[in-house]
C-alpha positions in Angstrom: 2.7 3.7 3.4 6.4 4.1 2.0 8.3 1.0 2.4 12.4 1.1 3.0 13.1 -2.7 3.4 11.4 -5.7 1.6 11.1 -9.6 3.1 14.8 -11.1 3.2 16.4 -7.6 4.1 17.9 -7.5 7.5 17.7 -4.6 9.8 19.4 -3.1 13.0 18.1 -0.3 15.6 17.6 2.7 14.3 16.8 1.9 10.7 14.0 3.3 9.0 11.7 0.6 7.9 8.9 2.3 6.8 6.7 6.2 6.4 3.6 5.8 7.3 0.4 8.3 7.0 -3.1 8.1 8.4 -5.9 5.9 6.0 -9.1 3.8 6.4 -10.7 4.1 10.5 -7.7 4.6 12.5 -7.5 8.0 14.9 -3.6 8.3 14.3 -0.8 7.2 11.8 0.5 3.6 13.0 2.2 0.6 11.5 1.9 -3.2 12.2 5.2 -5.0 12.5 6.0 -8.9 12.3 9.6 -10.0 12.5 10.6 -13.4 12.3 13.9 -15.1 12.4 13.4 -18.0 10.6 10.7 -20.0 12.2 10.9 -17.9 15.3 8.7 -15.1 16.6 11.2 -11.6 17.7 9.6 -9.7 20.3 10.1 -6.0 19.3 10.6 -3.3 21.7 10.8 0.6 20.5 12.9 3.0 22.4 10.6 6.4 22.4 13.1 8.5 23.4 14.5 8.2 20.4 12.0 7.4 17.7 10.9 10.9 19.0 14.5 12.8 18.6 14.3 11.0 14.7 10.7 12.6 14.5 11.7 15.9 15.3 14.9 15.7 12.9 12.4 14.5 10.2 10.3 17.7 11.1 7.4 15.9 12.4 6.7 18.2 15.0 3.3 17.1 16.1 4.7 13.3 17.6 8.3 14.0 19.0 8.4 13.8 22.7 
């Protein structure tokens, strides 16, 4: 995994948090993601339309949609 951000940094949609690749059991590359503001728990929602049009401009070819 390539880490962008570190704990404190503050993010908005669209940034690129992290790279990840494919290691230990799992069928495909995936991430786990925990965001907090302060001592409360942020629901995170992903917009696939467009995680998939930054995959393709990445060159990913094999996940955009």
């Amino acid at each position: 995994m390539d880490l962008s951000v570190k704990e404190g940094d503050n993010v908005k949609a669209g940034d690129i948090v992290a790279k990840v690749g494919n290691n230990g059991y799992s069928r495909h590359p995936h991430i786990h993601v925990g965001a907090w503001k302060g001592n409360i728990p942020l629901q995170i929602r992903f917009d696939l339309k467009s995680m998939g049009s930054q995959l393709k401009n990445l060159g990913e070819e094999m996940y955009y949609l």
